[in-house]
N, C-alpha and C positions, 0 to 999 in steps of 0.2 A: 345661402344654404347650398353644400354640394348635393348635386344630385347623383345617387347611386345607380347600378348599373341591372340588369336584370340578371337574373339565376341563367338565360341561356345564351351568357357569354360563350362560356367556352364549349356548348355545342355550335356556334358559329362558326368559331375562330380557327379554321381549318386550316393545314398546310399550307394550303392554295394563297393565304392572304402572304405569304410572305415572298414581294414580289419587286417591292423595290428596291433599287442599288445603287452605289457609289455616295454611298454614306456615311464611309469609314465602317461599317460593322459589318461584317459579311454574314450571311445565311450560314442557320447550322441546322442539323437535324441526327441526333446521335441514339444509340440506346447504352446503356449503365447498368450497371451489375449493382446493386446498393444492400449493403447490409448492416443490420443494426442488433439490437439486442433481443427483436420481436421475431429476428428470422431474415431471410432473405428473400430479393424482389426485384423485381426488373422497373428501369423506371426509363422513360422515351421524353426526351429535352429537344423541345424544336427551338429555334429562335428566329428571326428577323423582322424588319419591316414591312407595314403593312402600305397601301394606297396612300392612307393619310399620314405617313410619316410618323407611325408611334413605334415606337422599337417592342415588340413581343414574345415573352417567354413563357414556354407553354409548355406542362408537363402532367405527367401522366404515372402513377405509381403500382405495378402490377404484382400480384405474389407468382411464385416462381410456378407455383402449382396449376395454377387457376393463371392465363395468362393473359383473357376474358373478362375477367372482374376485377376492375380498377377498386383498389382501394382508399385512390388519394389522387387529387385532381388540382392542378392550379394555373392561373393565367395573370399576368401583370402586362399592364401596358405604363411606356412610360415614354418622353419626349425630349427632345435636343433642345437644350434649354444654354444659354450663358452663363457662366459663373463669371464675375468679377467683368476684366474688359474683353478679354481675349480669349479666355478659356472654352469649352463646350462643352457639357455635360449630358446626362443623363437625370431628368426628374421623372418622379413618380407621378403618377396619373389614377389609379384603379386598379382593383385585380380582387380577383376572385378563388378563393383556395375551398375546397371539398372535400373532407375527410367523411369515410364511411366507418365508423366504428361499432364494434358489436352489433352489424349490422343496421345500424340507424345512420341520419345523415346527418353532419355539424357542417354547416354553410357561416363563413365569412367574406364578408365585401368593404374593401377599403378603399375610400377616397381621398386623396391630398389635394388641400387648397394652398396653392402656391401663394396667393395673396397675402393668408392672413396667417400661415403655418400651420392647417388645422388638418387635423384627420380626422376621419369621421369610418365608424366601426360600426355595419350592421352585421348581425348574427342569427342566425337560427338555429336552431338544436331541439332536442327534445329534452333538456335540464333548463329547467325555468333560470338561473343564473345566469347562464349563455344563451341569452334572446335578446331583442331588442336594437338602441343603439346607441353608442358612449360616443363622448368628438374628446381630444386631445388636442393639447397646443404644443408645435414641436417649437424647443431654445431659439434663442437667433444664432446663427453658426454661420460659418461660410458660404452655403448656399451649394454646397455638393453634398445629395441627396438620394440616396437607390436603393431599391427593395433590396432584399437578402439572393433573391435568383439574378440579379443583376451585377453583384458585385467586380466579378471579371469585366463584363463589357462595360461596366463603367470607365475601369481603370484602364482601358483601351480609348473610351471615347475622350476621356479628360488627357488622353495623353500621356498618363502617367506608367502604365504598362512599359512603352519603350522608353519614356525618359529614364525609369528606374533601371531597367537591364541594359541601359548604356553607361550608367552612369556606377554600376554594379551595388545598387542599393537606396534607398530612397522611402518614405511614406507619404502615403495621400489618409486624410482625415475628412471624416462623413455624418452623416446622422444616415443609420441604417433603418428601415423598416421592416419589421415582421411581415411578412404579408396573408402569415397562416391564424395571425392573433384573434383569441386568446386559443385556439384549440390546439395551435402547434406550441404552444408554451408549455400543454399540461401533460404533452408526449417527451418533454426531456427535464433533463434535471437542473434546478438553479437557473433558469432564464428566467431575466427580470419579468416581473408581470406589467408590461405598456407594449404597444405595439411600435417603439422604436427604442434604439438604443445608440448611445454616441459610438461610434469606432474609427479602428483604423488598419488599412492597408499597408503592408510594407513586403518589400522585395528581398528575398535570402538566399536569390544563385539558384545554382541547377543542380540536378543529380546526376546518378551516373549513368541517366538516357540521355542525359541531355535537355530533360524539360525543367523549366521556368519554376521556384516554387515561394507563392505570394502566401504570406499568413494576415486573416482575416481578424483581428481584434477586437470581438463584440458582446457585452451583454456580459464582459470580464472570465468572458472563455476565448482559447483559438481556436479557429480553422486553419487547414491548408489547403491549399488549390495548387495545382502543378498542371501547367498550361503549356502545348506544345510551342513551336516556333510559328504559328499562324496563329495563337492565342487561344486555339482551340482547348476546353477542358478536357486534361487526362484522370485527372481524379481529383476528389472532392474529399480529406477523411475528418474528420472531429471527434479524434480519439478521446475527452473525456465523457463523451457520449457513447463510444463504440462506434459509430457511424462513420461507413465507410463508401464512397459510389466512386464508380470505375467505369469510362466508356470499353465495349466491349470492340 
């Protein structure tokens, strides 16, 4: 049985834990301009490692108005794990997403058991449908694995980041996980209803700043990610959703 994690993850999970280095992934801490169809929001992306060696993303979603009242909350832990002989990845671990909607609170907590492929979904809500808790079995796949707030620093930590902009093009192929599931499904349009989706990464050259821009292939919509020269994210859009986030 995985064991879940408690509701006061991420008032622990402060700044402060992200401490250790020379890990290949460096500490980020940005704020984002993000807009969508609901309006516009500011949303604060921390990242790195923590003592124990689990890679942390950590965010925080504000309206523009109100800059006090989080609307939307999440944390993923995940870990350096091997793929195949040589490779090193990124696996998921847990993570905890908080949506406040119409003023009530929708709590999900996801666990992956590397063992046996299993995720395991608890929820609370105040709609009897969204409580409880479902386990899913992920395919058997290659064995590269990352939440949805992960995908960039995966494709750094697998090495596929620079082998693709050297080689001026390239894909890496994943099992992506939701980590806002089922409540972040039921804010956009046409995402599968499971809390993963098979996808894939691929490299498409620079613009005319000169940053990096990966399209994210998942749930049979795209992303783009446009990432500077230190892989830092410059924007995030998923135009058939309207969705748009921009570091500031």
């Amino acid at each position: 049985m995985i064991k879940l994690i408690p509701v006061i993850l991420i008032l622990l999970s402060s700044c402060s834990v992200f401490k250790s280095k020379k890990l290949s992934l460096s500490n980020d801490s940005a704020e984002f301009t993000q807009k969508e169809e609901q309006g516009e929001f500011i949303t604060l992306r921390e990242s790195g490692f923590n003592k124990a060696k689990e890679f942390i993303v950590k965010s925080s979603t504000k309206s523009d108005e109100e800059k006090s009242l989080s609307i939307e909350k999440g944390i993923t832990f995940s870990k350096v794990h091997t793929i195949g002989k040589r490779i090193s990845g990124l696996i998921p671990v847990r993570s905890e997403v908080i949506y406040y909607l119409n003023g009530q609170k929708y709590l999900s907590q996801i666990s992956y058991n590397i063992e046996d492929r299993s995720i395991l979904v608890r929820m609370e809500s105040p709609e009897g449908q969204w409580n409880g808790e479902k386990s899913f079995s992920l395919p058997k796949g290659n064995g590269n694995i990352c939440y949805y707030s992960t995908v960039i620093e995966c494709a750094i930590k697998t090495g596929f980041a620079k082998k693709s902009i050297r080689n001026g093009g390239g894909k890496m192929n994943f099992f992506l996980i939701w980590e806002g599931y089922p409540y972040f499904h039921e804010q956009f349009i046409n995402v599968p209803g499971r809390p993963f989706s098979k996808a894939s990464l691929t490299y498409d050259g620079t613009n005319k700043y000169g940053e990096h821009r990966f399209t994210l292939d998942a749930g049979g919509q795209n992303q783009f990610y446009f990432v500077d020269k230190s892989f830092k994210i410059k924007k995030h859009i998923w135009a058939s959703q309207g969705f748009t986030r921009e570091r500031k």
